[in-house]
C-alpha positions, 0 to 999 in steps of 0.5 A, spaced: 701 303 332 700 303 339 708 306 341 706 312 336 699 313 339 703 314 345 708 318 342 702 323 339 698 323 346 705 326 350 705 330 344 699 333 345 700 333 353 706 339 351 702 342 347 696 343 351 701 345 357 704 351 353 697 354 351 695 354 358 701 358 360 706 352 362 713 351 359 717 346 358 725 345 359 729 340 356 736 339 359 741 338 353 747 336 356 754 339 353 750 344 350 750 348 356 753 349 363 751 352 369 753 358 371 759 359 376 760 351 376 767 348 377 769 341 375 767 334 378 772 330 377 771 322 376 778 319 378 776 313 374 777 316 368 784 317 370 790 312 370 791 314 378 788 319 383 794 324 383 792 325 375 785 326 378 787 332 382 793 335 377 786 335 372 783 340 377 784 348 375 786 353 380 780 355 383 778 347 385 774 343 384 770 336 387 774 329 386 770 323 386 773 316 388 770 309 387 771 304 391 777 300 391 784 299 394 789 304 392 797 303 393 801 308 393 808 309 394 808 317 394 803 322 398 798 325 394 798 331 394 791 336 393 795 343 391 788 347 390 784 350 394 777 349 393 777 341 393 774 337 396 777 329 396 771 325 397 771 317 397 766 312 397 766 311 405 771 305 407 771 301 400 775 307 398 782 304 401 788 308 401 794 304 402 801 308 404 807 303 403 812 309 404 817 306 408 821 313 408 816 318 413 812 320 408 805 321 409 799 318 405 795 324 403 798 331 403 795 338 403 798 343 401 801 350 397 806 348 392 810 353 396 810 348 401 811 352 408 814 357 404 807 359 401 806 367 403 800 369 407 796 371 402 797 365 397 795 359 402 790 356 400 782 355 403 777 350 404 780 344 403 777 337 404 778 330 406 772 326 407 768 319 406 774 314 406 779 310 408 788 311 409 792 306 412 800 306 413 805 303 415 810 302 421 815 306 418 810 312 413 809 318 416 802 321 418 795 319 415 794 326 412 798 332 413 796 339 412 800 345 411 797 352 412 790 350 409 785 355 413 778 352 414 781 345 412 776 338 414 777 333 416 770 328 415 768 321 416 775 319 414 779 311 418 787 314 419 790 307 421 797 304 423 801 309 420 808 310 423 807 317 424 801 321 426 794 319 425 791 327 423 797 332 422 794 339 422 801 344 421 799 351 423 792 350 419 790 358 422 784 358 421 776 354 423 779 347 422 774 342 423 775 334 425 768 329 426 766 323 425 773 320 423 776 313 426 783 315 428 786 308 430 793 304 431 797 310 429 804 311 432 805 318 433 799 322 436 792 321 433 790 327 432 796 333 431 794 340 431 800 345 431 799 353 430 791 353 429 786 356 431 779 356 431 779 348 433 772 344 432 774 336 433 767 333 434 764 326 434 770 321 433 774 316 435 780 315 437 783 308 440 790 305 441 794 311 439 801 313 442 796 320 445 789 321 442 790 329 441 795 334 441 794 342 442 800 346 442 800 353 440 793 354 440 787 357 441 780 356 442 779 348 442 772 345 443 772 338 443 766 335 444 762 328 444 769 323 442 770 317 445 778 317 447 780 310 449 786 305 450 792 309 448 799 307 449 800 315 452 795 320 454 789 322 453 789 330 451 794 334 451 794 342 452 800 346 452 800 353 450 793 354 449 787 359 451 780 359 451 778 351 450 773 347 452 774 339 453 766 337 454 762 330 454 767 327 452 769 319 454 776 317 455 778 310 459 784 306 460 790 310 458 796 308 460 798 315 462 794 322 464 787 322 461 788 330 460 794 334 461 795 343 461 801 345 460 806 350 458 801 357 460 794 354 459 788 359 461 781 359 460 780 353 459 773 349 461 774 341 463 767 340 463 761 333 463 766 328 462 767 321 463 775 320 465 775 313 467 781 308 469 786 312 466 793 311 470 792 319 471 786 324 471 786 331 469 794 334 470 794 341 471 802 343 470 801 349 468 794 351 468 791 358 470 783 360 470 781 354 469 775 350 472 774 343 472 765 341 474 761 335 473 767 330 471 766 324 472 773 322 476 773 314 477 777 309 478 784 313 476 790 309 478 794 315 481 791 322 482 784 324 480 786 331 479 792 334 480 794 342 481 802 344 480 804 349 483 805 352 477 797 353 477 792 357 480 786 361 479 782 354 479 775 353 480 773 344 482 766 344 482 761 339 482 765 332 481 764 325 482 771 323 484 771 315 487 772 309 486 768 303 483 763 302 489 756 300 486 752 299 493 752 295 499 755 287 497 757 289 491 764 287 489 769 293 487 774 293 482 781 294 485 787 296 482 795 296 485 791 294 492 788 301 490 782 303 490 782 310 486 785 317 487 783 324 490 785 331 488 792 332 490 795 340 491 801 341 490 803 348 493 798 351 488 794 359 491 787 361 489 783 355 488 776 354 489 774 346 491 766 347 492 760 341 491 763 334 490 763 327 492 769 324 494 769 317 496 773 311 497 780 314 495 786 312 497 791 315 499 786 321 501 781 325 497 784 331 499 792 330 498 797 336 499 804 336 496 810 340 496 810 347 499 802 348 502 797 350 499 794 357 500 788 361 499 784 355 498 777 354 500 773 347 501 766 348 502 760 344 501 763 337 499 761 331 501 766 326 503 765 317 505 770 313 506 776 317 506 781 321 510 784 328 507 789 333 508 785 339 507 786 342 514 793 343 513 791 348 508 794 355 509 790 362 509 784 358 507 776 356 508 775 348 509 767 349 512 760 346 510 763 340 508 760 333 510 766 328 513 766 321 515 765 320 523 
């Protein structure tokens, strides 16, 4: 008696809230469908996540994966645009035992590299889940030609080859929030893009942490980049980019490298800390480096080639580890730290920094003598320096040792 009189009390509720002017709605799953949706797809239902992808229509859709540990032998491949691959964070668990250089997770036109221009696909997305690999698989993810592809919240670790491989994604692509760990190839690979966002990641023990070759418009910002078993960034044949706030300690080789034609590039807020090396331009043009902090590189701090010029040096902190007076300092190969070394380079600015306690010297030259150079309003402790050797230059303002 008391559940009908309920039932009757609801009843008049909807009634009394029609005759006043409200309406009321009620949802009729399978009866209706919204407008304009595409499918959401539950890899559940499916006997494995390649038959969850191949249930997508042409035009896409959102690929959903419950936690688990999934082996594969063959890379999954996403071959619609539109998708969105998206797992429940590091319980969704990948495992590539591809022993033949094959990736774990593969985006691409079915065409492959052959897909015309006007056929590649857009807006492809990984994220919010984990891949593993093996010393003998091939990259983590690989994608070919996908524009506005992104990468997120995704762990790419021990693979043979590279961690992340963008393979000419042109346009916008997009790397954050991603662990990007133990992989023998590069971390994060980006080949022919342009447009390049990678954001807020971390990249630890790979060969190198990132590539950028035939690229344009790198903004690399907020990663934390340590203990690879190579380099830190390297920058070839790349225009407009900024490397900014982000940290990069204990490689064994140079925490970022210009090479191959490099210009309008700003390195800028970074701390770059314990590395065999620091910044290497090689071939680097209209290019400044400010506000870095350079300390305890075991070779030279910053270094610009003669096949680089047009540089603008301000406001750095390149020194060894001093923390006051008493305090004991961190040596390294009966070195305390490197300095600015220039090496036959022209038309470089060095104005505001702090150089101090740098062996061999903080202003080091090399090679054929630089020319065109000005030296102003530097402060250097502890140091000797090379900088009166310049040719055709201003060395004036700065504050020396006595």
């Amino acid at each position: 008696m008391m559940r009908n009189l309920i039932y009757v009390g609801l009843g008049g509720l909807c009634a009394a809230l029609v005759i006043a002017g409200w309406r009321t709605t009620e949802a009729q799953p399978g009866n209706q469908k919204l407008p304009g949706a595409r499918a959401v797809v539950d890899a559940t239902d499916f006997s494995s996540i390649q038959a969850a992808l191949n249930s997508l229509p042409k035009e896409g859709g959102l690929v959903k994966l419950p936690p688990g540990r999934f082996e594969i032998t063959e890379p999954i491949v996403v071959s619609t645009g539109d998708t969105h691959l998206v797992g429940s964070g590091g319980a969704t668990h990948i495992v590539n035992l591809n022993e033949n250089g094959r990736p774990a997770i593969s985006l691409q036109h079915v065409d492959g590299k052959d897909v015309k221009k006007d056929d590649r696909l857009w807006r492809v997305m990984v994220s919010n889940l984990r891949v593993t690999g093996n010393p003998q698989s091939g990259a983590g993810i690989h994608a070919v030609q996908i524009q506005e592809v992104f990468i997120q919240g995704v762990t790419v670790s021990h693979h043979g080859g590279d961690g992340i491989f963008l393979d000419f994604c042109y346009e916008d692509p997009r790397v954050s929030d991603c662990l990007i760990t133990y992989n023998k190839g590069t971390g994060l690979n980006l080949l022919g893009c342009h447009d390049i966002v990678v954001s807020s990641n971390q990249f630890e023990e790979n060969q190198d942490a990132l590539h950028c070759f035939d690229g344009f418009n790198l903004c690399m910002t907020g990663n934390c980049v340590d203990d690879h078993l190579g380099h830190g960034v390297v920058i070839e044949n790349t225009y407009g980019s900024v490397l900014s706030g982000n940290m990069i300690e204990e490689c064994n080789g140079t925490a970022v490298i210009l090479d191959r034609d490099c210009y309008g590039i700003t390195i800028s807020a970074n701390v770059i800390a314990h590395n065999g090396a620091g910044v290497d331009l090689r071939d680097a043009h209209g290019c400044a480096v400010s506000a870095n902090t350079l300390t305890i590189l075991k070779k030279d701090a910053l270094r610009i080639g003669p096949d680089s010029g047009r540089i603008t040096v301000t406001g750095n902190n390149i020194s060894d580890s001093y923390v006051g007076e008493g305090a004991v300092r961190r040596k390294l190969n009966d070195r305390l730290a490197g300095g600015l070394v220039l090496e036959g380079t022209t038309d470089v600015t060095v104005s505001g920094n702090l150089f101090s306690s740098l062996l061999p010297k903080a202003i080091e030259t090399r090679g054929e003598p630089s020319k065109r150079v000005a030296v102003t309003g530097n402060v250097l402790s502890e140091v000797t320096s090379d900088h009166d050797k310049l040719v055709g230059s201003i060395v004036e303002n700065n504050i020396e040792p006595e």
